[in-house]
N, C-alpha and C positions, 0 to 999 in steps of 0.2 A: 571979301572976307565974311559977310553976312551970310552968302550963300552955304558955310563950311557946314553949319552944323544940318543941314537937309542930305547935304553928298554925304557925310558919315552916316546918318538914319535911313537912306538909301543902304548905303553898302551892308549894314546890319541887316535889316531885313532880307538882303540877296543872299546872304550865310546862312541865315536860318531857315528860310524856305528851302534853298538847297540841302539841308541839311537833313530836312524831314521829308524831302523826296527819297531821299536815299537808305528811308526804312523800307519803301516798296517794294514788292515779292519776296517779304520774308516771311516764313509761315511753315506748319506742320502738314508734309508728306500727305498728297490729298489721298493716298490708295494704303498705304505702308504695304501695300505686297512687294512681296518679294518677286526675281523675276527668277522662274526656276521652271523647269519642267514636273514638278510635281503638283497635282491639281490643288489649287488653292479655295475653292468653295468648294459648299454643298452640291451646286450644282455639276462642278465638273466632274469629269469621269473616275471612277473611287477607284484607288488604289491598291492592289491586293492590300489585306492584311490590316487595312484600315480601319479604325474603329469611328463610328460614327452617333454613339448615344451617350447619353446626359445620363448620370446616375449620383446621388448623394453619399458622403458618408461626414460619420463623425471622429473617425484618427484622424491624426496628424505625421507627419514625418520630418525628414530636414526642409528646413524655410531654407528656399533658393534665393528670396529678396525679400529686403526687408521695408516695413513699412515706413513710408517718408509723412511728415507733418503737411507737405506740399506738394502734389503731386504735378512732375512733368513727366511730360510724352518722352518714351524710349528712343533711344538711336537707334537708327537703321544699321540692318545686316550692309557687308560691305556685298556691294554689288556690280557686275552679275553675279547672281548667288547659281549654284553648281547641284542639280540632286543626287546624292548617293544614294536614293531606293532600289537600286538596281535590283530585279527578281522577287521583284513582293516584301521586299525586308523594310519592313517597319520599328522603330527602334524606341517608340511610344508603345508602352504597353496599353496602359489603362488612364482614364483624366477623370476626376471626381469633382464634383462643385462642391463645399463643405464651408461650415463657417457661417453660413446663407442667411442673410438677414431679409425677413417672409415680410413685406408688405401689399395686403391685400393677395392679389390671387398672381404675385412675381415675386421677385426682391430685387433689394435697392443697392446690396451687398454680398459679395462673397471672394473665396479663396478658392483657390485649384490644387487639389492633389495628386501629382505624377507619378507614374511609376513608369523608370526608362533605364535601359542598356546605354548609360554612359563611358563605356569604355573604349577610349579614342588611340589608343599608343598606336603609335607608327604609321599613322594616317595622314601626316602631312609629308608634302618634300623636302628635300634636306636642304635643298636651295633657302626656304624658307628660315632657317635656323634653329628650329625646332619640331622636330617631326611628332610631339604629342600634339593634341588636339586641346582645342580649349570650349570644350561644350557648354551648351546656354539654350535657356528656353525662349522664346517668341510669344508673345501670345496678341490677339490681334481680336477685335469683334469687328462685324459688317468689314474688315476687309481694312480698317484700321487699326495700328499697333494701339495697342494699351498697359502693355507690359512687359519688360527684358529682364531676364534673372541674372545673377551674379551667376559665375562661372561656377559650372559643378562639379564636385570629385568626381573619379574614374568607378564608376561601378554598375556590374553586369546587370543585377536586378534593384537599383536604386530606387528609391520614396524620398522626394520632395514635396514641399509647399509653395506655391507660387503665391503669393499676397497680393491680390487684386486693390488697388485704391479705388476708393469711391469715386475719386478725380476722373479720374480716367471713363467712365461710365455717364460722368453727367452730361456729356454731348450728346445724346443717344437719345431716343423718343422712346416715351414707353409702348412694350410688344415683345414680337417675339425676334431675336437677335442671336444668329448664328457668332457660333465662339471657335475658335480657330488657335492650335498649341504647334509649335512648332518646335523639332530640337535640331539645331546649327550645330555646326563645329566653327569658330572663328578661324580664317585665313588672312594674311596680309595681304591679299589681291582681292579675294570673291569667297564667303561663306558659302560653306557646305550643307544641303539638308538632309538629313539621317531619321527624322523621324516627321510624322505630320497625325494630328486629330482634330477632328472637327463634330462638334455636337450644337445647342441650342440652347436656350433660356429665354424664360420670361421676362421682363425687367419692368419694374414700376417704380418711380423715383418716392423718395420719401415722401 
């Protein structure tokens, strides 16, 4: 009977050891690319129709997400993801940095301005149950996600704001860091890609 209370303080500690084993491999998407035929860096081979430069402005348009107090990392596209470019059609018009909060010779801060041909009808299967499209932006630096938009209305020549979180940026070493927009179409199997831009910025943390 002496022995009881050591076999109980054993078995506790075998519960809770095992138990904080069982956080292991849990963790954020070491690459967030997607896997698709449509080239995903700078370096890879540019896509008709592609835009690939960094340019400022001070509009605004529709905010496609809105800013959180806390920022988490975005959910991944469901994957394999599918490229719709077919023929050079690019469905990103133009990506503005705006908002830009200038520390020293970068910034520490900013937002994306879109303008994209969101109009999706009749582009999924009907197996699916709904054959509109549920369009949404990507946006990813160095090749990691750092921001998913809410789902956007149907519109040919649409203007979004993507609100970039400081969160999302303070992994990041200060330099120069390719910035990467993507626009999905959500599918119940494998998002579709319809549109891609990839430009640059400087970033220096506060």
């Amino acid at each position: 009977m002496e022995n009881r209370p050591w076999v109980v303080l054993g078995l506790v500690l075998t519960v809770v050891l095992a138990g904080c084993a069982g956080f292991g491999g849990v963790g954020e998407d070491p690459t967030g690319e997607p896997t698709t035929d449509a080239p995903t860096s700078a370096t890879d081979s540019a896509t008709e129709g592609e835009s690939t430069t960094t340019t400022t402005a001070t509009t605004t348009g529709q905010t496609a997400t809105p800013t959180a107090s806390a920022y988490e990392p975005p959910a991944p596209p469901n994957v394999p993801t599918e490229s719709k470019m077919g023929q050079g059609e690019n469905r990103i018009r133009s990506v503005e940095l705006i908002n830009k909060v200038n520390t020293g010779d970068g910034v520490s801060d900013f937002d994306l301005r879109i303008q994209a041909n969101t109009m999706m009808k009749d582009v999924d299967p009907a197996k699916h149950g709904d054959v509109e499209g549920e369009p949404y932006f990507m946006v990813a630096v160095d090749g990691t996600r750092i921001e998913r938009s809410d789902y956007l209305a149907m519109k040919e020549d649409g203007e979004w704001v993507v609100q970039v979180h400081p969160g999302g940026l303070e992994k990041f070493d200060e330099g120069q860091h390719e910035i990467t927009v993507w626009l999905f179409d959500q599918d119940s199997n494998s998002d579709d890609v319809y549109g891609k831009w990839t430009g640059s910025f400087q970033y220096e943390k506060r």
